[in-house]
C-alpha positions as CSV (number, residue, x, y, z in Angstrom):
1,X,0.0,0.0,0.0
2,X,2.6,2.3,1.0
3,X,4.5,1.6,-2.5
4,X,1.4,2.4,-4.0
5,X,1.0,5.5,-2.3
6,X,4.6,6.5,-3.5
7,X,3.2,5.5,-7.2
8,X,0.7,7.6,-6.9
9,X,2.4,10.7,-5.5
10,X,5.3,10.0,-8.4
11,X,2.1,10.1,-11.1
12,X,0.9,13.7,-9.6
13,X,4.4,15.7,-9.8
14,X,5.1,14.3,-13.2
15,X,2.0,15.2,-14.9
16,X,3.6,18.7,-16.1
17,X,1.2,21.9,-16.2
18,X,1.2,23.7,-19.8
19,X,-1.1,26.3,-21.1
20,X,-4.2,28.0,-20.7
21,X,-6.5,30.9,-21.9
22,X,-5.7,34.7,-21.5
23,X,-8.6,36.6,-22.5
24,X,-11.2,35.2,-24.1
25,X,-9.5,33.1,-26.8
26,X,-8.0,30.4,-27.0
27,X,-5.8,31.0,-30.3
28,X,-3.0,27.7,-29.5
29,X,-5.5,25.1,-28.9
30,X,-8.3,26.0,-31.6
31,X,-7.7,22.6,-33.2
32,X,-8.0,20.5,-29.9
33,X,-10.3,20.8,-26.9
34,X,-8.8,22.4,-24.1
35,X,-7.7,19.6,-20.7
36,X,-9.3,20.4,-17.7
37,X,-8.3,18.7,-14.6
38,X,-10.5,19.4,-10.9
39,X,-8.9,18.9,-7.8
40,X,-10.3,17.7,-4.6
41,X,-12.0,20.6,-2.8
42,X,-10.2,22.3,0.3
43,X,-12.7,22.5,3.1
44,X,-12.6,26.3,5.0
45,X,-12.6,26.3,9.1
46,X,-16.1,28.0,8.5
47,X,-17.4,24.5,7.4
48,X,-18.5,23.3,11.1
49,X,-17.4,19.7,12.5
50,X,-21.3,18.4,12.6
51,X,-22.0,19.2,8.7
52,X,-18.5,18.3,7.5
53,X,-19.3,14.5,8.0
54,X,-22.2,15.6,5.6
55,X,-19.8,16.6,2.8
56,X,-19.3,14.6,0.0
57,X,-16.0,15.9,-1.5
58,X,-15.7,12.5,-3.7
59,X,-19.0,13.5,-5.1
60,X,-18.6,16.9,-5.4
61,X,-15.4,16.1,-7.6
62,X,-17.2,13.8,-9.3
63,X,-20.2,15.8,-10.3
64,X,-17.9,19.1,-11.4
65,X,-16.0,16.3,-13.7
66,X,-18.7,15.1,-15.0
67,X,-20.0,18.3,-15.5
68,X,-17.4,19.6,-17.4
69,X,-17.7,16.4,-19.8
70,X,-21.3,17.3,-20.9
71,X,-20.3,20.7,-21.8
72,X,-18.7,18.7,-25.0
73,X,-16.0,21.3,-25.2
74,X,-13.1,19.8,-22.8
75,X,-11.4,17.0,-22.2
76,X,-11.4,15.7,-18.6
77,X,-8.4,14.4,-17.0
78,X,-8.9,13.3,-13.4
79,X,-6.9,14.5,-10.2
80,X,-9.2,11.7,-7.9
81,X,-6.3,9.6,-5.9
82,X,-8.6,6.4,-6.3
83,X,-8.8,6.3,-10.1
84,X,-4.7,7.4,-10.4
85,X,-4.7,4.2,-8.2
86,X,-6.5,2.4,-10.8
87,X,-4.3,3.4,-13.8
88,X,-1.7,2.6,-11.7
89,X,-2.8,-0.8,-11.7
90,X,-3.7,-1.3,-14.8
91,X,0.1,-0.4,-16.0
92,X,1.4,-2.5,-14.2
93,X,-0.6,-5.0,-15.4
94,X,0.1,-3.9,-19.0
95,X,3.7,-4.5,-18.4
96,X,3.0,-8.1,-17.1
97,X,3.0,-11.4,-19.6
98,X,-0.4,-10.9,-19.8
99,X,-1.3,-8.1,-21.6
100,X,-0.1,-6.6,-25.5
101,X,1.4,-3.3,-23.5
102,X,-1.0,-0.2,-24.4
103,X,-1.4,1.0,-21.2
104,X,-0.1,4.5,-20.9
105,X,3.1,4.8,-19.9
106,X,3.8,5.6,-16.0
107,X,4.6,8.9,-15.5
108,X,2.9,9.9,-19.2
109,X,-0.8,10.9,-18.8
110,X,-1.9,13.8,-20.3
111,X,-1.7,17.0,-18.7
112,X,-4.0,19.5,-17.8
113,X,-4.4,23.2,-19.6
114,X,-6.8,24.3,-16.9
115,X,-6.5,23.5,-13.3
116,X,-9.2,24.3,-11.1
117,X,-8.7,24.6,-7.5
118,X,-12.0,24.5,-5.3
119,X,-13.0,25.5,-1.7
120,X,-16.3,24.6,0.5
121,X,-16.6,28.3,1.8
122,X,-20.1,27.1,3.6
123,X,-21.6,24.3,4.1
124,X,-24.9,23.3,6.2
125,X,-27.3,20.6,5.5
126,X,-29.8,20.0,8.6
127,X,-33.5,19.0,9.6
128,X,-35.9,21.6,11.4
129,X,-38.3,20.3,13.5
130,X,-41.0,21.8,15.7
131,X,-43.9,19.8,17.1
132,X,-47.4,19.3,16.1
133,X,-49.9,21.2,18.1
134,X,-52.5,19.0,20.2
135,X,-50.6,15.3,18.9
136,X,-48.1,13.4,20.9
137,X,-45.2,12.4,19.0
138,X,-45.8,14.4,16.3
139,X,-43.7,16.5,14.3
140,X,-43.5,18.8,11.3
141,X,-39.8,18.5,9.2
142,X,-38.5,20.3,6.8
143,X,-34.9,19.7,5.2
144,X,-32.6,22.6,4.5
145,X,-28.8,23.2,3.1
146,X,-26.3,25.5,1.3
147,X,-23.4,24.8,-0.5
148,X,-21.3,27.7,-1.7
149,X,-17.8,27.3,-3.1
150,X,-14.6,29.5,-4.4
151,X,-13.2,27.8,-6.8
152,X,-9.7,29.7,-8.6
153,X,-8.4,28.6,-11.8
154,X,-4.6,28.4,-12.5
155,X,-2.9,29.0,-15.3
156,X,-0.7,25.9,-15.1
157,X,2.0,27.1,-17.4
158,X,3.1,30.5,-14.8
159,X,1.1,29.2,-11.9
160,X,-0.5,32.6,-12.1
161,X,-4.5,33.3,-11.0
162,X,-6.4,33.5,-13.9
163,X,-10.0,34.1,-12.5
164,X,-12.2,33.2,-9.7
165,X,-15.8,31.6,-9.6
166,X,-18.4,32.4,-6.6
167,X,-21.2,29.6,-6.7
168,X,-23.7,29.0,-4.5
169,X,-26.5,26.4,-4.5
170,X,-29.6,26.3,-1.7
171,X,-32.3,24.1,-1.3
172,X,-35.0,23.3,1.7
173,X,-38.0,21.4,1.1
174,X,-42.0,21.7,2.5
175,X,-42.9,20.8,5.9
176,X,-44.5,17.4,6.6
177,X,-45.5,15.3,8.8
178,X,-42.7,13.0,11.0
179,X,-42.9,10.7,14.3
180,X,-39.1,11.6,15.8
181,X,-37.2,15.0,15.9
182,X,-34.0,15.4,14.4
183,X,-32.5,13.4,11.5
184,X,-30.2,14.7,8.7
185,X,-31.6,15.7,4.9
186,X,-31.2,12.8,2.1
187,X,-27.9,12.2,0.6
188,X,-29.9,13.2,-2.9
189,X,-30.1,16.9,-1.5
190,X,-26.4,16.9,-1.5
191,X,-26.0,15.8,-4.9
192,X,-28.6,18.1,-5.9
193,X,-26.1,20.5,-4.3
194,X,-23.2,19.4,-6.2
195,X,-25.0,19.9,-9.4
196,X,-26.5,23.1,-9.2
197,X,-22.6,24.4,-8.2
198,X,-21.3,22.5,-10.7
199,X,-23.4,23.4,-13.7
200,X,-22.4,26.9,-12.3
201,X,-19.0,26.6,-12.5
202,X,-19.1,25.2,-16.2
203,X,-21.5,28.1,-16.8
204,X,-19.0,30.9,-16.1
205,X,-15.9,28.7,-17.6
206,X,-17.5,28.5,-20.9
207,X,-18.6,32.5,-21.0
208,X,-15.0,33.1,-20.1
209,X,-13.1,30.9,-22.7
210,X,-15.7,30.3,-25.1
211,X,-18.5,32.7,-25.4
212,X,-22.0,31.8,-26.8
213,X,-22.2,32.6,-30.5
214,X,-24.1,32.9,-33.5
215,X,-23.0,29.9,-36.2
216,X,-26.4,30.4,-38.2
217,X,-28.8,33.4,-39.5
218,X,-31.8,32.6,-41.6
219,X,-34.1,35.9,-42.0
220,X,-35.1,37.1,-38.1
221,X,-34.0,32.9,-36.8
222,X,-30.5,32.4,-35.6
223,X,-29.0,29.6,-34.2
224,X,-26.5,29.3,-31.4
225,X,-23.9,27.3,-30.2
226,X,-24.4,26.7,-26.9
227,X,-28.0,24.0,-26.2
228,X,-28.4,22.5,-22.9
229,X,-24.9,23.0,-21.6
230,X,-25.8,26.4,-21.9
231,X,-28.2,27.0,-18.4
232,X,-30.4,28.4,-21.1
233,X,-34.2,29.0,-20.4
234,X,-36.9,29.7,-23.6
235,X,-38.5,32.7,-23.7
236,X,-35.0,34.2,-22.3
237,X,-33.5,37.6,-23.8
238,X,-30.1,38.0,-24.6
239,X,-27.7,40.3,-26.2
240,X,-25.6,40.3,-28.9
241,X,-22.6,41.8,-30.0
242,X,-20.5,42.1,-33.0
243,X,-17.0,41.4,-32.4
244,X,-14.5,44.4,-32.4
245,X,-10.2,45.2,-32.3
246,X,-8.4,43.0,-30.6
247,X,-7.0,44.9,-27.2
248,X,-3.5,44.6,-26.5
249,X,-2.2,45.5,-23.1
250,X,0.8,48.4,-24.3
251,X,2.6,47.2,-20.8
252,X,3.0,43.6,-21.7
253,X,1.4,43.2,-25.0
254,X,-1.0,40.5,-23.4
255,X,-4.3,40.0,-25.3
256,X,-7.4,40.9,-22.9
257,X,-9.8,40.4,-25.1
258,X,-11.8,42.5,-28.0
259,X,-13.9,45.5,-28.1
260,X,-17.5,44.4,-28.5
261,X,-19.7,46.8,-30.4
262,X,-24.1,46.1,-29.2
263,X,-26.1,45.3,-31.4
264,X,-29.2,43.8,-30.7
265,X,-31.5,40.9,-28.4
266,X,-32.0,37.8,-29.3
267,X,-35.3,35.6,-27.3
268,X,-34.6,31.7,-27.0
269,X,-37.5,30.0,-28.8
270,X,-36.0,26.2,-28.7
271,X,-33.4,24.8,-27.2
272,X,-31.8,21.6,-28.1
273,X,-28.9,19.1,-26.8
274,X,-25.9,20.9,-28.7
275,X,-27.4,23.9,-30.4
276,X,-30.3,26.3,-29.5
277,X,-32.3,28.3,-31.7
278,X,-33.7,32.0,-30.8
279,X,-35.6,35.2,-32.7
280,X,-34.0,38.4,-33.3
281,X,-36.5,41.3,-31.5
282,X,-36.5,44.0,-34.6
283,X,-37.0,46.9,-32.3
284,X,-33.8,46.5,-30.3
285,X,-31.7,46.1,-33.3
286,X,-28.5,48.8,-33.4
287,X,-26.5,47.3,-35.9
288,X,-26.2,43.9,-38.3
289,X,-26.8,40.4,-36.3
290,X,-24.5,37.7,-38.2
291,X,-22.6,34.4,-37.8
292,X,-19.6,34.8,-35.3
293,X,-21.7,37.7,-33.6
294,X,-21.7,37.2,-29.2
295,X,-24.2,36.5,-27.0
296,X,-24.0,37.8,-23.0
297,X,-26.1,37.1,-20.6
């Protein structure tokens, strides 16, 4: 176990760090999807000893992989010590009689572009009881928590911050009808939890590195390229943008981005798994709404 351990701990510090976005684009890996890799969240001394045995970090890491997968946009390469352990494993194995060999190489698994590093900031997840008026051993329940979360993203080229993400899930259910008091809140609320944060996180990560836009205009209907993944609602307005000049920082000639010129709303009439489609409002039109144009929230 111990050599394992050592295996393990050899696989983490040779999986070298290389590039990641500045800006909005992502101009040296347009031909590949961009690596993301999720570490186990850091727990904050706010979190208190009762809720923390609540806290599934496994999950949590689990859910903001998988997360990141459906956005269709990244590749997913995993920081959880138990599956290292598995690969681990399995190259051994590959370098046994048994096997033809094509097990990655130890020490070779693909490294990571992004590397986000998240925190539980708070975290509660509790019953509340009170009893039933005028009935013996009766009580009403309801269920209640929060999970909110820091989460920084690296740049694991320089090691520098690139951004931060705030997220923040809640969720506390009806009162009804129990025989005891006290008792804890499903394990299903906390993965509810995990979700909600998660789809969050992938939410703002996309917006930053790859903005929503316009692939298709046919008369006042465009299409978008952004569906599910996208936390889109129908019947939601959005703006759009035409894309400006590059901006180039004159201190260290770093791209931050582009000028973005308005010019219009869009409302989302149907939205599908990989694309969604939407009407251009005539009135709020300032300017021509084409393919490549942006859409903000």
């Amino acid at each position: 176990m111990r050599t394992k351990r050592k295996h393990i701990a050899h696989l983490l510090a040779c999986l070298t760090l290389v590039t990641i976005v500045s800006g909005y684009a992502l101009p040296a890996l347009a031909l590949q999807k961009p690596r993301v890799a999720i570490l186990e969240a850091k727990v904050s001394d706010k979190v208190p000893k009762y809720a923390r045995k609540h806290l599934n970090l496994e999950k949590l890491q689990a859910e903001m992989e998988a997360s990141f997968l459906a956005a269709r946009k990244f590749e997913v390469v995993t920081r959880n010590k138990e599956s290292l352990g598995v690969i681990l494993d399995e190259q051994q194995f590959a370098k046994s009689d048994y096997s033809a060999g094509d097990a990655a190489e130890s020490g070779k698994l693909q490294n990571a572009n992004f590397l986000i590093r998240p925190e539980v900031h708070i975290f509660s997840f509790y019953a509340s009881t009170h009893k039933v008026p005028h009935l013996q051993s009766k009580y009403f329940r309801s269920d209640h928590g929060v999970l909110e979360i820091n989460a920084v993203v690296l740049d694991t080229k320089t090691g520098q911050v690139k951004t931060t993400f705030a997220l923040k899930s809640v969720f506390g259910t009806k009162e009804r009808m129990v025989n005891h008091k006290g008792g804890v809140p499903s394990p299903v609320y906390f993965t509810k939890l995990a979700k909600a944060v998660s789809a969050q996180m992938v939410d703002q990560f996309l917006d930053l590195v790859f903005p929503v836009k316009i692939i298709k205009v046919k008369n006042l209907q465009v299409y978008l390229s952004r569906g599910k993944d996208g936390g889109f609602k129908k019947g939601q307005v959005l703006k759009v943008f035409a894309p400006g000049e590059e901006l180039i920082d004159p201190d260290t000639g770093e791209n931050i981005g582009s000028a973005e010129e308005y010019v219009g709303k869009i409302e989302l009439t149907r939205i599908n798994p990989k694309f969604t489609v939407a009407k251009i409002l005539p009135k709020s039109r300032e300017g021509d709404i084409t393919k490549g144009c942006i859409i903000r929230k």
